[in-house]
PyMOL Python script that loads the backbone (N, CA, C, O; Angstrom):
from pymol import cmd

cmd.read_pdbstr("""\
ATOM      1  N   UNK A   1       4.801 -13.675  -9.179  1.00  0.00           N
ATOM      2  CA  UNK A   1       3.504 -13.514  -8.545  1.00  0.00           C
ATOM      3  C   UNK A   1       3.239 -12.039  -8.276  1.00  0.00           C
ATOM      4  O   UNK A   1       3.847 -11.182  -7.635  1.00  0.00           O
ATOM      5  N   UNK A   2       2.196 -12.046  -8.941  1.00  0.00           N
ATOM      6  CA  UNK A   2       1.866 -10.303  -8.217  1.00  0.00           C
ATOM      7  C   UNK A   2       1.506  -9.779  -7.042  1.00  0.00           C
ATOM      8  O   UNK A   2       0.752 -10.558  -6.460  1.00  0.00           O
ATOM      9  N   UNK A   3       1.802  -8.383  -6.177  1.00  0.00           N
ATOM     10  CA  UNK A   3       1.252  -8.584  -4.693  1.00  0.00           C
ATOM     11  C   UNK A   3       0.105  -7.977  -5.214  1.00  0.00           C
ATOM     12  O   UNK A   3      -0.020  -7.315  -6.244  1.00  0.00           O
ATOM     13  N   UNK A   4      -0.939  -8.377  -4.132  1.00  0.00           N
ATOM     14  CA  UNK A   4      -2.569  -7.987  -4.356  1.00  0.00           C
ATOM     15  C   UNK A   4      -2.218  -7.180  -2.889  1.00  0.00           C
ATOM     16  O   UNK A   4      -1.335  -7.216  -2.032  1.00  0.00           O
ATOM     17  N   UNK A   5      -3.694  -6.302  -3.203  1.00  0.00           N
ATOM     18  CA  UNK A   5      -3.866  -5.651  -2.041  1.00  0.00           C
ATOM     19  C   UNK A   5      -5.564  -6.232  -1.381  1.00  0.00           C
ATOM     20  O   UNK A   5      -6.511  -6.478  -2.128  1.00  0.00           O
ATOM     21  N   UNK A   6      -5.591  -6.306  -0.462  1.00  0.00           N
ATOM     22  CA  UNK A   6      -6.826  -6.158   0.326  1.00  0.00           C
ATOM     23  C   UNK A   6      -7.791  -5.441   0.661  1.00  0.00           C
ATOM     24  O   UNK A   6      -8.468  -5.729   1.647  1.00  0.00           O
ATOM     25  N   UNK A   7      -7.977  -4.631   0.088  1.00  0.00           N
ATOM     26  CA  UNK A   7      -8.888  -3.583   0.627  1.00  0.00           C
ATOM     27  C   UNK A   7      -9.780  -3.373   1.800  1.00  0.00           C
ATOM     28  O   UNK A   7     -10.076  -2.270   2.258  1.00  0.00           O
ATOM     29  N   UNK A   8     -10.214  -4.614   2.280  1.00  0.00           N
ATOM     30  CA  UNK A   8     -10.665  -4.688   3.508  1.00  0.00           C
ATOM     31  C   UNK A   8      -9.601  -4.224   5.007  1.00  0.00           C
ATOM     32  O   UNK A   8      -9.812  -3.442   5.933  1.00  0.00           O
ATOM     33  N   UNK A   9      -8.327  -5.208   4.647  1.00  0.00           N
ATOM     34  CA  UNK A   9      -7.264  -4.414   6.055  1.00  0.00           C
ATOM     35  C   UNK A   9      -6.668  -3.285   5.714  1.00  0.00           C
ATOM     36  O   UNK A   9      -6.092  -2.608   6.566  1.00  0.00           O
ATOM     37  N   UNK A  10      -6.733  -2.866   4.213  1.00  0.00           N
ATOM     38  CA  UNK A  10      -6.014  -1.324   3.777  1.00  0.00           C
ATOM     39  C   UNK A  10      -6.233  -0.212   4.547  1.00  0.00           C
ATOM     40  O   UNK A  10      -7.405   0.164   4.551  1.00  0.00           O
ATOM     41  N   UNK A  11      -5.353   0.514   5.289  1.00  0.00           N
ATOM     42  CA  UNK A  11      -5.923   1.483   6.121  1.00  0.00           C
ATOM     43  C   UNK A  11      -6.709   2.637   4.679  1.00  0.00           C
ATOM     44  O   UNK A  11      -7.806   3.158   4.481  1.00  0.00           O
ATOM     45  N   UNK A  12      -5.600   2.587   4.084  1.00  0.00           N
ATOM     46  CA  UNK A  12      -5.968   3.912   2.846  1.00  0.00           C
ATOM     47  C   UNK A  12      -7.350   4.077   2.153  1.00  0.00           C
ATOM     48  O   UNK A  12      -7.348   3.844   0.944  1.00  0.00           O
ATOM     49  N   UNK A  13      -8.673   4.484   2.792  1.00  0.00           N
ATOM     50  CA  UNK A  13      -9.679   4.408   2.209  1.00  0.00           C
ATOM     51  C   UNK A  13     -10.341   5.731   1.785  1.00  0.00           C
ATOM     52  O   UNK A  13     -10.395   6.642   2.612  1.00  0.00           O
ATOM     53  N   UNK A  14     -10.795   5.880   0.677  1.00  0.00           N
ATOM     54  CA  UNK A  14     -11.278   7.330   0.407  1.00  0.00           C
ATOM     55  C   UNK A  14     -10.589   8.600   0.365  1.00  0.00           C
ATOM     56  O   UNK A  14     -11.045   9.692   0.705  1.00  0.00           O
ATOM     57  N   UNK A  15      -9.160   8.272  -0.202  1.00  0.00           N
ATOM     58  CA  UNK A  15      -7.935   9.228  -0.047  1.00  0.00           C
ATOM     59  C   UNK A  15      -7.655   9.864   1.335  1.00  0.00           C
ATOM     60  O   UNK A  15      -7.339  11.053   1.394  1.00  0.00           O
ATOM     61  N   UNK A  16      -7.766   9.078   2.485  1.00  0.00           N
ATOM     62  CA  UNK A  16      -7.441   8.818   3.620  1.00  0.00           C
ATOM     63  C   UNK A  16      -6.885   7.860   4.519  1.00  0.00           C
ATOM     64  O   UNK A  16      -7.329   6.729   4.323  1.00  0.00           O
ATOM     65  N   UNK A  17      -6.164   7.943   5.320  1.00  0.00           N
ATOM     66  CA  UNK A  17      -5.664   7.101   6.352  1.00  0.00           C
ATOM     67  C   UNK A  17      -6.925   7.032   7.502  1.00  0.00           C
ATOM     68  O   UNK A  17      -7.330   7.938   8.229  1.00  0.00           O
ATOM     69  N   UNK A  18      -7.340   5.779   7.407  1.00  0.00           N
ATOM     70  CA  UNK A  18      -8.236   5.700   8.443  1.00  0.00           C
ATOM     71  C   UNK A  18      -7.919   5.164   9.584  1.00  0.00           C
ATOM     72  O   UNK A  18      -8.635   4.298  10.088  1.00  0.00           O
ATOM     73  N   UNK A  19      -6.853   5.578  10.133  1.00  0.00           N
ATOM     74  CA  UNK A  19      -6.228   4.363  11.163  1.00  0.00           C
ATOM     75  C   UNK A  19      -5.354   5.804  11.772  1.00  0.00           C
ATOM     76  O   UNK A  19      -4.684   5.709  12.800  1.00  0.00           O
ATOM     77  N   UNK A  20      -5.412   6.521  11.354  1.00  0.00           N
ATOM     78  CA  UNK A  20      -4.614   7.618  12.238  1.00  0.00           C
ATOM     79  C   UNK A  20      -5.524   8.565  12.566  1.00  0.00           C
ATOM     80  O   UNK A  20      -6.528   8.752  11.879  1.00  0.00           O
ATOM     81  N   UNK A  21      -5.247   9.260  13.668  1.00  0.00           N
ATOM     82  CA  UNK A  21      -5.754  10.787  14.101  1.00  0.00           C
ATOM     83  C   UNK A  21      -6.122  11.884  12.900  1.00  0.00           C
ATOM     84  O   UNK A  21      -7.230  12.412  12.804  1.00  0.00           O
ATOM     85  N   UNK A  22      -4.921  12.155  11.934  1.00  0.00           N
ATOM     86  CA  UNK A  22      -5.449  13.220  11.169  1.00  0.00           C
ATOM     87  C   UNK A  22      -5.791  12.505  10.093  1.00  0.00           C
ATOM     88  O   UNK A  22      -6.765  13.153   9.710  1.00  0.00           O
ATOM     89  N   UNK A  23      -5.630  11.333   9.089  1.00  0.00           N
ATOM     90  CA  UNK A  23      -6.277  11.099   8.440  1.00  0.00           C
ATOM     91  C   UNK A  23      -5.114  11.269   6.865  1.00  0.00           C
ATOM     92  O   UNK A  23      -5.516  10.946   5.747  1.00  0.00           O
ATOM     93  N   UNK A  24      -4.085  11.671   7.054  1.00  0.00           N
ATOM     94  CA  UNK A  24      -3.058  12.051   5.769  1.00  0.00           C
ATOM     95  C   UNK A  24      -1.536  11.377   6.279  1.00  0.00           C
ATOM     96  O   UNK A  24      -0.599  11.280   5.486  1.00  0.00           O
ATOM     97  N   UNK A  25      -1.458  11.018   7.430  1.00  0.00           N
ATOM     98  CA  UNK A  25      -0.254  10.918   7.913  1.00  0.00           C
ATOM     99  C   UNK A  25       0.168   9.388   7.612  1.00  0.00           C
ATOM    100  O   UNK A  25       1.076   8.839   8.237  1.00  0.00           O
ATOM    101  N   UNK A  26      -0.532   8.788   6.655  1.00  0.00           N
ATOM    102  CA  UNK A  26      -0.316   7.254   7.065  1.00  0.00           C
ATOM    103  C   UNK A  26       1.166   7.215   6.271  1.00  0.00           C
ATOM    104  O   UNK A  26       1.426   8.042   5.397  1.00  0.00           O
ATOM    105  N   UNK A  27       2.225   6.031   6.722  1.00  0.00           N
ATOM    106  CA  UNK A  27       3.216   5.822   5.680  1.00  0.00           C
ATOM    107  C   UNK A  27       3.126   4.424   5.988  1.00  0.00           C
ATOM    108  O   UNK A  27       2.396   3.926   6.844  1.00  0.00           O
ATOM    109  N   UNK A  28       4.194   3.628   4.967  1.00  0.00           N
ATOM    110  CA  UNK A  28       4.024   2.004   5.460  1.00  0.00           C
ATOM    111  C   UNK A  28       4.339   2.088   3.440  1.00  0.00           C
ATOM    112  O   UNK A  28       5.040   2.893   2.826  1.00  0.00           O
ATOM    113  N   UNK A  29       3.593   1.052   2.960  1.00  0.00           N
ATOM    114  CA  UNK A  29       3.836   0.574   1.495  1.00  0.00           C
ATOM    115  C   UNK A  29       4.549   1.868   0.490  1.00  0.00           C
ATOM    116  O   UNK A  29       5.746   1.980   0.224  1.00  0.00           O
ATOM    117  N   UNK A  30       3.691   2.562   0.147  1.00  0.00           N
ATOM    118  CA  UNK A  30       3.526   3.792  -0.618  1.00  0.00           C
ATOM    119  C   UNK A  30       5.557   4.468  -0.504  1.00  0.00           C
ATOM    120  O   UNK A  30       6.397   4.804  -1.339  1.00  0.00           O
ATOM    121  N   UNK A  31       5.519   4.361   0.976  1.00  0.00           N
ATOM    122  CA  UNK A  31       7.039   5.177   1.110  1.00  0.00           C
ATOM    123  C   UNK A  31       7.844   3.960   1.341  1.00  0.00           C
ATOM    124  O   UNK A  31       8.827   4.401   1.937  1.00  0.00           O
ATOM    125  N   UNK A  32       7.975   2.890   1.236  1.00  0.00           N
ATOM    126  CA  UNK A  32       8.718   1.464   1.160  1.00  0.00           C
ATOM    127  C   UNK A  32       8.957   1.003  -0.545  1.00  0.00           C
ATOM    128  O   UNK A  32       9.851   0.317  -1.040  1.00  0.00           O
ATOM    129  N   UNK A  33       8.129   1.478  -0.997  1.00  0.00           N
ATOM    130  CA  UNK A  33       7.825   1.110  -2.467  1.00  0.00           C
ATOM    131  C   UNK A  33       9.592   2.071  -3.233  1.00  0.00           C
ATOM    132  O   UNK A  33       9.343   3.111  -3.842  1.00  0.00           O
ATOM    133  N   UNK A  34      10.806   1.753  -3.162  1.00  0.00           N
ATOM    134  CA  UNK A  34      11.987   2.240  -3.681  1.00  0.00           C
ATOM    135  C   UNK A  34      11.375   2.411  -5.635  1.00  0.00           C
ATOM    136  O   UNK A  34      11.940   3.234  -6.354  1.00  0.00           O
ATOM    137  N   UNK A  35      10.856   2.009  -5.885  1.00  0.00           N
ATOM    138  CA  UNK A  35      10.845   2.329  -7.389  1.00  0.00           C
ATOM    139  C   UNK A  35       9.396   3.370  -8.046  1.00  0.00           C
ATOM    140  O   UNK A  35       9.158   3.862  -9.149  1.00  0.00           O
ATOM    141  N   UNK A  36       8.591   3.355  -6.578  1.00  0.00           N
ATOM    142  CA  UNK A  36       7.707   4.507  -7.033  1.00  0.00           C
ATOM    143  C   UNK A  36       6.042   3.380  -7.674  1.00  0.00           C
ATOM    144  O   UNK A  36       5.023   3.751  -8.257  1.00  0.00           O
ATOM    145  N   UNK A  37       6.434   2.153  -7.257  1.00  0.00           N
ATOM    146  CA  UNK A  37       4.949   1.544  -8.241  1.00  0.00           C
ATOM    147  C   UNK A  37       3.724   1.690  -7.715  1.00  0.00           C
ATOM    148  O   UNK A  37       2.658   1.547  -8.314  1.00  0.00           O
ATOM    149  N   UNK A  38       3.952   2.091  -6.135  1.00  0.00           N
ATOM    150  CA  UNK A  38       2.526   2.219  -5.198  1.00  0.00           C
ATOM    151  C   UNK A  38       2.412   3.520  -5.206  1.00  0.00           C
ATOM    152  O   UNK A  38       3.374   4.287  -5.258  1.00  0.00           O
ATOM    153  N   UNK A  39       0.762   3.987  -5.136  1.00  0.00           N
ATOM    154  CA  UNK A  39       0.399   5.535  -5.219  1.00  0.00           C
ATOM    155  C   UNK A  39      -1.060   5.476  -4.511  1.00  0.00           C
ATOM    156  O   UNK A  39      -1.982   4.663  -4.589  1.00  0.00           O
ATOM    157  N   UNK A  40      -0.944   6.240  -4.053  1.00  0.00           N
ATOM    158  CA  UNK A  40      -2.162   6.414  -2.931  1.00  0.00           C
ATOM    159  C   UNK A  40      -3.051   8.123  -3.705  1.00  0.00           C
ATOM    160  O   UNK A  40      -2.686   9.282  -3.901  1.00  0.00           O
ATOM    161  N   UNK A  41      -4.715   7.071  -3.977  1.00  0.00           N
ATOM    162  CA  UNK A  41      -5.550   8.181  -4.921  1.00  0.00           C
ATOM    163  C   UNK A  41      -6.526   8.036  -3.561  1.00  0.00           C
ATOM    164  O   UNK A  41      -6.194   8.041  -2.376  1.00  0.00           O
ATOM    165  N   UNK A  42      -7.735   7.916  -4.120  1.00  0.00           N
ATOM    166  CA  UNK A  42      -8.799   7.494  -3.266  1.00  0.00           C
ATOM    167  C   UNK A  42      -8.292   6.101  -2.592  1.00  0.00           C
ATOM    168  O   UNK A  42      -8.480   5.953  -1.384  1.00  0.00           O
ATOM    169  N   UNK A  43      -7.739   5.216  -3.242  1.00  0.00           N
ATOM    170  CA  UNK A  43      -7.628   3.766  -2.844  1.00  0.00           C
ATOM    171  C   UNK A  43      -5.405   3.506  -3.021  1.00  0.00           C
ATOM    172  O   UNK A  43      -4.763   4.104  -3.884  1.00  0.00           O
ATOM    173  N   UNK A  44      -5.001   2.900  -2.379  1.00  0.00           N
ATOM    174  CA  UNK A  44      -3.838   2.465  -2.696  1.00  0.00           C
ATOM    175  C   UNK A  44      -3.812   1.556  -3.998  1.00  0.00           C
ATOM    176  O   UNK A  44      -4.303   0.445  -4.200  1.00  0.00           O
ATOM    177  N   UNK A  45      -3.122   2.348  -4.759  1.00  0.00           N
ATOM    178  CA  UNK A  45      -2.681   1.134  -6.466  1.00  0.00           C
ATOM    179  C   UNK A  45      -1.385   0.931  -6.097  1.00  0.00           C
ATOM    180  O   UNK A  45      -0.596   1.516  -5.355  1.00  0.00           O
ATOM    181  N   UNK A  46      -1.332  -0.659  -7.235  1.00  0.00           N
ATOM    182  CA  UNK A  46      -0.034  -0.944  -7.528  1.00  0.00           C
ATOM    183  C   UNK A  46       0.064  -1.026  -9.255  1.00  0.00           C
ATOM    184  O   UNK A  46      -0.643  -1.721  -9.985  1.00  0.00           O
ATOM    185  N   UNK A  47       1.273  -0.003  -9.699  1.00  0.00           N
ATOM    186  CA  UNK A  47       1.959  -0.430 -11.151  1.00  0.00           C
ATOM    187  C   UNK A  47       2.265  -1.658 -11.575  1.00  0.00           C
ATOM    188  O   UNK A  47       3.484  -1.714 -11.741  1.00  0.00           O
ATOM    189  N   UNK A  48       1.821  -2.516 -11.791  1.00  0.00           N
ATOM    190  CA  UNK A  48       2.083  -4.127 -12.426  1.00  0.00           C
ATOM    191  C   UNK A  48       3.128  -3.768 -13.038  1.00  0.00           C
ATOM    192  O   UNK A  48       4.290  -4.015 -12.715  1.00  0.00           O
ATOM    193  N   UNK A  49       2.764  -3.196 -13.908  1.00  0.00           N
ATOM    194  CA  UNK A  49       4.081  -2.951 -15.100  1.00  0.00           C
ATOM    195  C   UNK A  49       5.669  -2.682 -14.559  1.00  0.00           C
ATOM    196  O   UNK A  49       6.789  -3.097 -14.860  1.00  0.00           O
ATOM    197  N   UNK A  50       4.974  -1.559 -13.396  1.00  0.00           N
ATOM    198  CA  UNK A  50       6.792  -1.553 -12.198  1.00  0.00           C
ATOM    199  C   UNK A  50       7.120  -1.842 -11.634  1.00  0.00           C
ATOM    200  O   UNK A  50       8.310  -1.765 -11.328  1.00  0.00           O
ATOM    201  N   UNK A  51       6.007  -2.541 -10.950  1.00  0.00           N
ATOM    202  CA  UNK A  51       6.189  -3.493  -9.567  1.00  0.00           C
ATOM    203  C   UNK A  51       7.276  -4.923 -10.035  1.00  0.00           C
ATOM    204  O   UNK A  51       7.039  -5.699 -10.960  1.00  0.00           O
ATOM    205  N   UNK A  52       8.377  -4.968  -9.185  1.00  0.00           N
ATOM    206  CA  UNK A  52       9.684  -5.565  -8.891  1.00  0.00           C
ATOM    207  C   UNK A  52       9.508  -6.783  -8.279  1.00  0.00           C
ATOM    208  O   UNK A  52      10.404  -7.614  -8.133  1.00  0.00           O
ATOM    209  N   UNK A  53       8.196  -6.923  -7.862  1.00  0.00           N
ATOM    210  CA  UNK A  53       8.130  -7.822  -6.555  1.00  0.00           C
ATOM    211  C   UNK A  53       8.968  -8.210  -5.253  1.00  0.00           C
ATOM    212  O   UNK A  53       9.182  -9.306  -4.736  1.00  0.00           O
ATOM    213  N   UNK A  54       9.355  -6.943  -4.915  1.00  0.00           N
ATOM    214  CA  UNK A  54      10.384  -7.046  -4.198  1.00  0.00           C
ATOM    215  C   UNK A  54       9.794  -7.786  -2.800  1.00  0.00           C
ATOM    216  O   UNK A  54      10.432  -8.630  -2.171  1.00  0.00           O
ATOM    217  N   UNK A  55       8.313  -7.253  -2.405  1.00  0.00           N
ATOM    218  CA  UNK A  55       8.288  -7.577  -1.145  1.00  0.00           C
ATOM    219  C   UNK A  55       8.096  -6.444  -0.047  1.00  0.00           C
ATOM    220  O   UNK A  55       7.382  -6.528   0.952  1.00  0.00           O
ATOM    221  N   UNK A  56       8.861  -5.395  -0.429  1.00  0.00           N
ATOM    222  CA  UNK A  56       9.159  -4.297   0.971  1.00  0.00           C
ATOM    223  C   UNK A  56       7.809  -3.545   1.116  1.00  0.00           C
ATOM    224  O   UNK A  56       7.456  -3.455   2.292  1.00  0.00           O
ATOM    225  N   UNK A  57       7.283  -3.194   0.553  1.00  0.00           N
ATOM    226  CA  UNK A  57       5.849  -2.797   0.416  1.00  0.00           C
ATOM    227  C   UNK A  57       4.771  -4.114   1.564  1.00  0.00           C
ATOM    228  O   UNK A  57       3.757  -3.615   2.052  1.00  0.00           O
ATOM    229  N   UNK A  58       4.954  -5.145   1.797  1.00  0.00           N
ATOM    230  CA  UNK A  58       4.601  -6.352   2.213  1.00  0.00           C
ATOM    231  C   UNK A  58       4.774  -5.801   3.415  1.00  0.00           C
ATOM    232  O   UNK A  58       3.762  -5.330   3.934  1.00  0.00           O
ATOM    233  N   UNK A  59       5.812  -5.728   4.017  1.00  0.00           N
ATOM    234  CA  UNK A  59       6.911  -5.723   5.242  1.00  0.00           C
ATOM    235  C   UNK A  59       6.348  -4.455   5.853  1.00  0.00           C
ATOM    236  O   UNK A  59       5.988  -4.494   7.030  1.00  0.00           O
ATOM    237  N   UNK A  60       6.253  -3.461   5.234  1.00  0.00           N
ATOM    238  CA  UNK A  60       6.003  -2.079   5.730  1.00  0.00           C
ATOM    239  C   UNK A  60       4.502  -1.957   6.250  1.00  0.00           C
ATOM    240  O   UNK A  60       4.078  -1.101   7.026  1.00  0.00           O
ATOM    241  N   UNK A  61       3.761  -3.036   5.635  1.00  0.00           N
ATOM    242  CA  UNK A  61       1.973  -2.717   5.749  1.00  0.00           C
ATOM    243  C   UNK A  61       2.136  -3.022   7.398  1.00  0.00           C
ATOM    244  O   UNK A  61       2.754  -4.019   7.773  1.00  0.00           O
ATOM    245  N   UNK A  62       1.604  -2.194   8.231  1.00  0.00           N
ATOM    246  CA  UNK A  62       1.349  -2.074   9.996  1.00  0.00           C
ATOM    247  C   UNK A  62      -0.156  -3.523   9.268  1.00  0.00           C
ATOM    248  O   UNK A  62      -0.018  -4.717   9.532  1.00  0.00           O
ATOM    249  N   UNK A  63      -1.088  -3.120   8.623  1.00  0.00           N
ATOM    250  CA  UNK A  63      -2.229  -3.760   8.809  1.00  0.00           C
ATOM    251  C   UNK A  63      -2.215  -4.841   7.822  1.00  0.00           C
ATOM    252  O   UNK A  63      -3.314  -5.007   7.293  1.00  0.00           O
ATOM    253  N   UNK A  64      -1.284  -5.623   7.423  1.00  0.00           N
ATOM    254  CA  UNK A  64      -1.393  -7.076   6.427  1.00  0.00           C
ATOM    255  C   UNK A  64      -1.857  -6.909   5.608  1.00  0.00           C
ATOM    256  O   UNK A  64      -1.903  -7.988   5.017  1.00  0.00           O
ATOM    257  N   UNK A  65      -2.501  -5.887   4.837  1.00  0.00           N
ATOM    258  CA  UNK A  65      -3.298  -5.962   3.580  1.00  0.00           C
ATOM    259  C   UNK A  65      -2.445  -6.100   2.199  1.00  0.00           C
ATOM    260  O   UNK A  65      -2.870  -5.768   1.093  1.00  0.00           O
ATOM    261  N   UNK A  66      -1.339  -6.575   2.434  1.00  0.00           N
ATOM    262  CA  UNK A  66      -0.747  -6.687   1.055  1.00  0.00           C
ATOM    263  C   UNK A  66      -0.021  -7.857   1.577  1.00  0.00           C
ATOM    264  O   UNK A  66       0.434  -8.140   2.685  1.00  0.00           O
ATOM    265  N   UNK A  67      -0.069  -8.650   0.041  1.00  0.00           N
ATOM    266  CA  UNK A  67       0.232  -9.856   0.183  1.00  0.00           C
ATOM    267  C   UNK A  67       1.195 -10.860  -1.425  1.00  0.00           C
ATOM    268  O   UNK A  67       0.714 -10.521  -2.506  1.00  0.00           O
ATOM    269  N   UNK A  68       1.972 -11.564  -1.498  1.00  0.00           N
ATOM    270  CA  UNK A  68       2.270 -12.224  -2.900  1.00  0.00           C
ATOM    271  C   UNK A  68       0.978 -13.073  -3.417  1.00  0.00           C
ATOM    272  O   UNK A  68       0.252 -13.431  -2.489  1.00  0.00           O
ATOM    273  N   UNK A  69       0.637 -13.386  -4.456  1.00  0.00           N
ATOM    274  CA  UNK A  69      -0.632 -13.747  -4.897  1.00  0.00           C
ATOM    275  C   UNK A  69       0.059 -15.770  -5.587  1.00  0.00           C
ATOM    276  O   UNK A  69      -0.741 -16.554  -6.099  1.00  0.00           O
TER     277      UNK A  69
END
""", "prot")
cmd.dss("prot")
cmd.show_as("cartoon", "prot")
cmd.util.cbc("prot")
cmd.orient("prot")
């Protein structure tokens, strides 16, 4: 199953953290992600192709927006 993301609870909007004070500081999926498949542009992606389904990316989201599909 692939994890989907939400975009609605995603803090990461507009190559920002919108859920913190400065706006760059967010961590959670992106630095949980051990193989590198999540990357934060304007919007948080996930690599299908690298994504492991491990899960830890899941675990790390403070705001639920990632989920197994």
């Amino acid at each position: 199953m692939p994890i989907k993301i939400d975009y609605k609870k995603c803090c990461w909007k507009d190559g920002k953290c919108s859920s913190c004070c400065c706006g760059k500081a967010c961590t959670g999926c992106v630095e949980a992600c051990a193989i590198g498949a999540i990357t934060r542009g304007d919007v948080v992606k996930i690599d299908k192709d690298k994504c492991i389904e491990c899960g830890a990316c899941i675990i790390a989201c403070k705001h639920n927006a990632l989920s197994l599909s």
